[in-house]
C-alpha positions in Angstrom: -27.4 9.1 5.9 -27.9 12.3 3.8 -24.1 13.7 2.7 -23.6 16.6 0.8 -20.3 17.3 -0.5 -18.8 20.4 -2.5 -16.3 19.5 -5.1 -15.9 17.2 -7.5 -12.1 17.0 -7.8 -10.3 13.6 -6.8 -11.3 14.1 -2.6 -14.4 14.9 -3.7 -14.6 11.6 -6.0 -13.4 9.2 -3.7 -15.2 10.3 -1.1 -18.6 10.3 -3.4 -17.6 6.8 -4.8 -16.9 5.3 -1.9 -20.1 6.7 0.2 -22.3 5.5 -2.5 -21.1 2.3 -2.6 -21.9 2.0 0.9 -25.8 3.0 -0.2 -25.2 6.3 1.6 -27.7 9.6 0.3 -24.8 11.5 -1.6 -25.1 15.1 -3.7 -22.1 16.7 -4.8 -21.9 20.4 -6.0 -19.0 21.7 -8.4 -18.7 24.8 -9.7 -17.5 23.2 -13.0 -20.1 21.6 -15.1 -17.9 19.5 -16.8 -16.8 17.9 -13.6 -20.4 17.9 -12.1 -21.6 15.8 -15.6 -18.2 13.5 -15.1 -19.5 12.8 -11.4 -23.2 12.5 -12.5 -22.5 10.0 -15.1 -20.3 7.5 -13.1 -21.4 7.3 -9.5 -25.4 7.0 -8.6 -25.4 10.4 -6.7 -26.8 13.7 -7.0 -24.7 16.3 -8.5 -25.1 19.9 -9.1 -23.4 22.4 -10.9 -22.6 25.7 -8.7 -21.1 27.6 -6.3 -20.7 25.5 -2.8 -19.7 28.8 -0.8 -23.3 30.5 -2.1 -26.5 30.0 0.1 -29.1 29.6 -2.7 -27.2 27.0 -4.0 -26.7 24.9 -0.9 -30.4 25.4 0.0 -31.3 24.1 -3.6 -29.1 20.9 -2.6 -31.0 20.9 0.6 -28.4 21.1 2.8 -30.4 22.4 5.8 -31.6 17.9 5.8 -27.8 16.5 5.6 -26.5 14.8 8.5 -22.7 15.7 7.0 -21.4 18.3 4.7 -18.7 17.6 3.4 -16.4 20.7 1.5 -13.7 19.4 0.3 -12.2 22.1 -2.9 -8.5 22.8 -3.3 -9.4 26.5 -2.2 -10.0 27.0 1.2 -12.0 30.2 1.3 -14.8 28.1 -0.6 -14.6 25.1 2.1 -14.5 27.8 5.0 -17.3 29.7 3.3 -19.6 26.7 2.6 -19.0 24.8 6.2 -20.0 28.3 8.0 -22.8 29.1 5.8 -23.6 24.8 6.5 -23.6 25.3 9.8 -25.7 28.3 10.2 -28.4 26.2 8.0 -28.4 23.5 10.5 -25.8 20.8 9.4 -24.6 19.2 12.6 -21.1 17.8 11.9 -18.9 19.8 9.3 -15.4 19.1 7.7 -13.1 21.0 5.2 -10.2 20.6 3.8 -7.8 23.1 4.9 -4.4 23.4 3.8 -3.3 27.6 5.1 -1.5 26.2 8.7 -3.0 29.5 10.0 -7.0 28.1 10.5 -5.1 25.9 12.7 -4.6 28.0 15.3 -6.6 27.5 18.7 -9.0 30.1 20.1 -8.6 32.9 17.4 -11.1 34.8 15.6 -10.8 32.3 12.5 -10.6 29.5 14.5 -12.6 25.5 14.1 -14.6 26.6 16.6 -15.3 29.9 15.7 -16.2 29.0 12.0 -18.4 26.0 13.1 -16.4 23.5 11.4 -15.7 19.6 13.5 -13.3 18.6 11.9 -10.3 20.4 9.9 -7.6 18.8 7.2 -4.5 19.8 5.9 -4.0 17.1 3.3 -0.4 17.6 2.8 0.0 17.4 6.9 -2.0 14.0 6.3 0.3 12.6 3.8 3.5 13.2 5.1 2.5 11.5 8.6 1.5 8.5 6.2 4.8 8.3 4.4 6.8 8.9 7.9 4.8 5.8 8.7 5.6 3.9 5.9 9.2 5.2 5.9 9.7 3.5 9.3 9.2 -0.2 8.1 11.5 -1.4 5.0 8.8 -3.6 4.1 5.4 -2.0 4.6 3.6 -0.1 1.8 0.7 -0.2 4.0 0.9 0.8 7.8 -2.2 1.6 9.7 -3.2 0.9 13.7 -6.6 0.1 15.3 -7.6 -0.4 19.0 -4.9 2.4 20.1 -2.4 0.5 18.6 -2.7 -2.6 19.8 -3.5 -3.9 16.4 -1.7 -3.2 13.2 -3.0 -3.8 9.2 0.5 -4.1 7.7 0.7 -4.3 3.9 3.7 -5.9 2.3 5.4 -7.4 -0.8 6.3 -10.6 -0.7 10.0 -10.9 -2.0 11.4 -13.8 -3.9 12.1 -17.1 -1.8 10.5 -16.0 0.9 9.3 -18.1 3.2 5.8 -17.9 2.8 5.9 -17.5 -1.0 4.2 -20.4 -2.9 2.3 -22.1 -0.2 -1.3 -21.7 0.8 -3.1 -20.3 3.8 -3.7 -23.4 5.2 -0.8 -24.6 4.7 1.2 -21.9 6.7 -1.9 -22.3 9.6 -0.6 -25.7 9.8 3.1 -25.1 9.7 2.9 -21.7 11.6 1.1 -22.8 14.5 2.2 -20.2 17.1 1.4 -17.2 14.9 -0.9 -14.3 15.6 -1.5 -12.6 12.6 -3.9 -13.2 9.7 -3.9 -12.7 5.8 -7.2 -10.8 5.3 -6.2 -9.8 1.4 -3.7 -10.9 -1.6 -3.1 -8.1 -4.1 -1.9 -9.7 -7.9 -1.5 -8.1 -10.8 -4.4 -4.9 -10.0 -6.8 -7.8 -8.2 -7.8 -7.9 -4.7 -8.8 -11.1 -3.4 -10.2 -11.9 0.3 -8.3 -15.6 0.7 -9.6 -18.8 2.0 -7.5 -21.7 2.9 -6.6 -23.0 -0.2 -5.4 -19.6 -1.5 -2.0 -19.4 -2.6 0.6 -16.5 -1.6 3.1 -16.1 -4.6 6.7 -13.8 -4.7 5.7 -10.5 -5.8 2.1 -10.8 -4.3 1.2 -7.6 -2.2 -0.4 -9.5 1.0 -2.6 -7.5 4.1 -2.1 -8.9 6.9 -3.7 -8.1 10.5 -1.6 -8.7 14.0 -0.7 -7.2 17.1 1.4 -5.0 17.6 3.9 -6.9 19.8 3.8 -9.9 16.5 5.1 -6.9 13.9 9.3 -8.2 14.0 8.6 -12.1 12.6 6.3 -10.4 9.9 9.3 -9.4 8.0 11.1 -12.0 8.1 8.2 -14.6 6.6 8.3 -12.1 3.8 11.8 -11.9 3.0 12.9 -9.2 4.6 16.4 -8.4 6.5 16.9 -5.6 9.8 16.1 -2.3 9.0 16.8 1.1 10.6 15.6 4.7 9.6 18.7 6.9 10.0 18.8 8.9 6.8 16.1 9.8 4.0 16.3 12.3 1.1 13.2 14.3 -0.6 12.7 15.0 -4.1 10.8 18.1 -4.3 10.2 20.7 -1.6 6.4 20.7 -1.7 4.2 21.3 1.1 4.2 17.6 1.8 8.2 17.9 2.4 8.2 20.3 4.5 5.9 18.8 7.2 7.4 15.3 6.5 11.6 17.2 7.2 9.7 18.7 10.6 8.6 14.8 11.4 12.1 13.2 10.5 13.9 16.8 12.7 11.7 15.4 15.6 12.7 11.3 15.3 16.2 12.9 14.8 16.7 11.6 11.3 19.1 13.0 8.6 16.9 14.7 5.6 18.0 16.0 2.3 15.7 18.1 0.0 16.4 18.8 -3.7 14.1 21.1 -5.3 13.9 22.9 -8.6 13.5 26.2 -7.7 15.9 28.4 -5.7 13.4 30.8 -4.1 11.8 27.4 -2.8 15.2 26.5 -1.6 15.6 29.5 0.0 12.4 29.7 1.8 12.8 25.6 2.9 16.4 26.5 4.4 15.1 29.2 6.6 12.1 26.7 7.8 14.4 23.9 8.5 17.8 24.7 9.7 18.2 20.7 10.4 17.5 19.7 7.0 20.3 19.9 3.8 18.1 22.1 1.3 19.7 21.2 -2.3 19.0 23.2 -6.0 18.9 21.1 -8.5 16.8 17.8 -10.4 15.8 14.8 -9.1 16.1 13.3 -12.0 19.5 13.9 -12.5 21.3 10.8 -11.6 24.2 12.2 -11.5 23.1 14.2 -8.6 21.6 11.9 -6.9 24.6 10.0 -6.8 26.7 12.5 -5.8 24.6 13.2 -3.0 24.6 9.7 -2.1 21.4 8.0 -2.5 22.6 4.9 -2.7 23.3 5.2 0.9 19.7 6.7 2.0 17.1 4.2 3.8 14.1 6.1 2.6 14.3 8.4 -0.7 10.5 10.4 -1.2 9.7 11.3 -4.7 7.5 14.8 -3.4 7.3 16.8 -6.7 3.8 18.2 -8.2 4.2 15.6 -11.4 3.5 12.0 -10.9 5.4 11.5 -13.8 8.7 12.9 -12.4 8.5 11.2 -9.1 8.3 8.1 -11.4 11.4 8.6 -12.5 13.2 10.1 -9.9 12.2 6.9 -7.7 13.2 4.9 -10.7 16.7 6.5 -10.5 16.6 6.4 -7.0 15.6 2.6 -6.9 18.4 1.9 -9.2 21.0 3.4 -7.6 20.5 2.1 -4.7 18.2 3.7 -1.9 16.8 1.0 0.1 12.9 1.8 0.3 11.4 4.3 -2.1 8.0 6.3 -1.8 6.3 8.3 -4.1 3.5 10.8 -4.4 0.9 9.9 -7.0 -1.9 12.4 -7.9 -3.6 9.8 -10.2 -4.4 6.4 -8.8 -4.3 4.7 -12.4 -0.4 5.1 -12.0 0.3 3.1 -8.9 0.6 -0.6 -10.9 3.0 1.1 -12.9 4.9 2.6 -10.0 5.2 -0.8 -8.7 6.6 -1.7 -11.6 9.1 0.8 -11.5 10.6 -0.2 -8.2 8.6 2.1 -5.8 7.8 0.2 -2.4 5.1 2.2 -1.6 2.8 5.2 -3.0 1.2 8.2 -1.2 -1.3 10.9 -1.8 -2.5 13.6 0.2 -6.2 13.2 -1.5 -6.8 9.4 0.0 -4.8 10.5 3.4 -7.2 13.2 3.8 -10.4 11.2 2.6 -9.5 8.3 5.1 -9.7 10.7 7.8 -12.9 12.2 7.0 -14.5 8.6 6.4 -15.0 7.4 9.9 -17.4 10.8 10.3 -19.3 8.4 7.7 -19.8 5.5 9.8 -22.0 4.7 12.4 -21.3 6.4 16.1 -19.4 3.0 17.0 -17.0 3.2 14.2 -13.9 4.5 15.6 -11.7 4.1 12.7 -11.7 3.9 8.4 -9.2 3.5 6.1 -9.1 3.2 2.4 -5.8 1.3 0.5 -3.8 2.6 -2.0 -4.4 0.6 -5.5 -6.9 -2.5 -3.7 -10.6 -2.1 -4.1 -11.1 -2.4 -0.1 -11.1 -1.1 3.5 -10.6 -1.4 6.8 -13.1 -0.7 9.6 -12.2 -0.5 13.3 -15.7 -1.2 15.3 -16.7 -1.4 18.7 -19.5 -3.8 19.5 -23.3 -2.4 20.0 -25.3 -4.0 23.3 -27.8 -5.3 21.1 -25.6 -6.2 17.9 -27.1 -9.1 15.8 -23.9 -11.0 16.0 -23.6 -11.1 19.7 -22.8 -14.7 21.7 -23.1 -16.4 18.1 -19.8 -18.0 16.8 -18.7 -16.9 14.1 -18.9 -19.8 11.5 -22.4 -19.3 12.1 -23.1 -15.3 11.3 -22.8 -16.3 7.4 -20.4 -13.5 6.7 -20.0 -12.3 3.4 -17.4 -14.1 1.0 -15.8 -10.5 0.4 -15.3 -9.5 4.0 -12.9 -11.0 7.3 -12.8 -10.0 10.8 -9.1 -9.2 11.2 -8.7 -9.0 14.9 -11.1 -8.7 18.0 -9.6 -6.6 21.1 -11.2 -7.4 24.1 -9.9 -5.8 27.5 -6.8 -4.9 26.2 -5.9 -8.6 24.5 -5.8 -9.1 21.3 -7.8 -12.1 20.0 -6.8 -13.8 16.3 -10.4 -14.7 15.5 -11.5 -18.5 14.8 -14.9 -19.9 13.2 -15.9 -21.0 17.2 -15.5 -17.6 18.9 -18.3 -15.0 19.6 -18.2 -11.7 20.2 -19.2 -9.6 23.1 -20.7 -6.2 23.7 -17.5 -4.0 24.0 -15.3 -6.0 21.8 -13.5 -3.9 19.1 -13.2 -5.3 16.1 -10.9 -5.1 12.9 -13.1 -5.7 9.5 -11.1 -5.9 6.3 -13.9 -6.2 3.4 -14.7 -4.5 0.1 -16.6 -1.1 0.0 -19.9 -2.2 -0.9 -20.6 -5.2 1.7 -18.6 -3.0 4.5 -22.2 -1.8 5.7 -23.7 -5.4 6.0 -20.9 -5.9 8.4 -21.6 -3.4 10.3 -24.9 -4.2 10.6 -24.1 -7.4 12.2 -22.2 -5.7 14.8 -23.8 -2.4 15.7 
């Protein structure tokens, strides 16, 4: 598949590094040279220095041949300008990133439809409705559903004397013999391993695991985890990001405290969200927090532009008390040391918006994609092709890659834990768990 995408900032490099790792036809166009050459030098892709939102250039990327164009700036005029002038040289399927709320708005004259554009995203919208997610499980740091939610990729940290801690796969297959989930990846200390049966699960592990939805309450408890309700949450910073994640929590009826920097920003957050207790003043004062009572919070949201400020204020937060903290990281190189910190989970509205333009990647029967904060892999939601390789052969036998597991299969509705005898059948949806560069021989076994 030919994909060209315009910008080079951290969308634009995920979404280039993970599309050419999947052997994908990639060129990516940056107005800044210095980026382009950063780009060009690291990933095996095509990159050009220009304007995406003029026509000469995009014709000298050839973008009248690309089956996607991707624009994906942090200014939305240039990803409005690029997808329309895309779309009037023949691109079929479009997306931009869009962050002005207004280009949301049905049938008007600046409209998705009117501009040509598939599929819009507001990245900020994206990553609050991820950390709600998260924010609504004391133990996740991953939360993602498949087949319409009838199957759920839960990550977790395993917690000291746990039950599970210090014992193999096998050996919890063996002792565990009514459960219905499965491990598809360990986490240790920045490494991602796919485990086997004689893999071990140690205390402070982050583990992936894959189950149905209706199997998520023991989960917790094999980790170490106690009851858990979401009644009140506090904000650090009243970014764009908080003020879509305050309208979630108004709408689940959840207590929300913002505490922002800037008093105009106050102001402007208290007129938007007469629900919500808008606060001036630091996070990282922990006096404040105190006094405001985080120790009493369930979720506390480090939200502020600098990743090194929501470090601290979820430090401060995690020390005092509040019982699941999430932060905002802008640079992925941070999130082992916000693990270290105390921070149950991390966020950014970059990957939230490039796992929602990765399944426009994928083949016409991938249904889903998403990328994992901080572990080198993803997961695929698939439904089986009529005339897929792997079709009425068992599974022991399709010699699946070491680096990849089938999570789940959902077939009419049930949800099947996979074993090495059982075979798969045209209309199954599957869950694939693997690492970004034997993804597509996956898929190939199952289109």
């Amino acid at each position: 598949m030919r994909i060209v995408i315009v910008g080079a900032g951290q969308v634009g490099f995920h979404l280039a590094e993970q599309l050419s790792h999947q052997g994908q036809d990639v060129t990516v166009i940056d107005s800044d040279g210095e980026k382009a050459e950063y780009i060009r030098d690291r990933l095996d892709v095509l990159a050009i220095e220009g304007n995406g939102a003029a026509v000469p250039v995009l014709e000298d990327a050839a973008v009248g041949r690309a089956d996607l164009f991707l624009a994906v700036t942090n200014r939305d005029e240039v990803n409005i300008i690029g997808s329309l002038a895309a779309d009037r040289l023949g691109v079929k399927r479009k997306v931009a990133r869009i962050s002005n709320p207004e280009f949301f708005v049905e049938k008007t004259v600046m409209s998705r439809e009117q501009l040509g554009i598939d599929l819009m995203i507001n990245p900020e919208r994206e990553c609050a409705w991820d950390t709600l997610q998260l924010l609504t499980s004391e133990y996740a740091t991953e939360l993602i559903r498949f087949a319409g939610g009838a199957v759920v990729l839960v990550g977790l940290r395993v917690q000291t004397g746990a039950p599970v801690a210090g014992r193999t796969i096998r050996e919890l297959a063996d002792e565990l013999t009514e459960r219905r989930y499965m491990t598809v990846a360990i986490s240790r200390a920045g490494e991602t391993e796919i485990p086997r049966g004689d893999s071990r699960i140690e205390a402070g592990d982050q583990i992936f695991l894959v189950a149905p939805s209706g199997e998520l309450d023991e989960i917790p408890r094999l980790a170490g985890y106690g009851p858990y309700e979401l009644r009140r949450v506090m904000i650090a910073g009243g970014s764009a990001e908080a003020l879509h994640l305050a309208r979630f929590l108004d709408e689940k009826r959840v207590a929300c405290t913002i505490i922002d920097a800037s008093r105009e920003r106050c102001v402007a957050l208290s007129a938007e969200l007469p629900h919500a207790l808008v606060l001036h003043g630091d996070a990282t004062d922990a006096d404040l927090l105190e006094m405001e009572g985080v120790a009493g919070v369930d979720g506390f949201v480090a939200y502020t532009d600098k990743d090194e400020t929501n470090m601290l204020a979820s430090l401060l937060a995690d020390r005092t008390g509040a019982r699941k903290v999430v932060s905002l990281l802008h640079r992925r190189q941070y999130a082992p040391l916000a693990s270290r910190l105390g921070v149950d989970a991390t966020v950014s509205p970059r990957l939230s918006a490039a796992n929602t333009i990765l399944r426009y990647v994928h083949k016409a029967n991938v249904s889903s994609v998403a990328a994992l904060r901080g572990v080198d892999a993803e997961a695929v939601e698939i439904r089986i092709g009529p005339r897929a390789p792997a079709l009425g052969r068992p599974l022991r036998d399709l010699g699946l890659p070491r680096e990849g597991v089938i999570g789940a299969i959902v077939r009419d509705r049930n949800v099947i834990m996979p074993r090495g005898d059982d075979a798969v059948q045209a209309g199954d949806q599957l869950v694939l768990f693997a690492e970004p560069d034997v993804m597509p021989k996956l898929e190939r076994l199952f289109a």
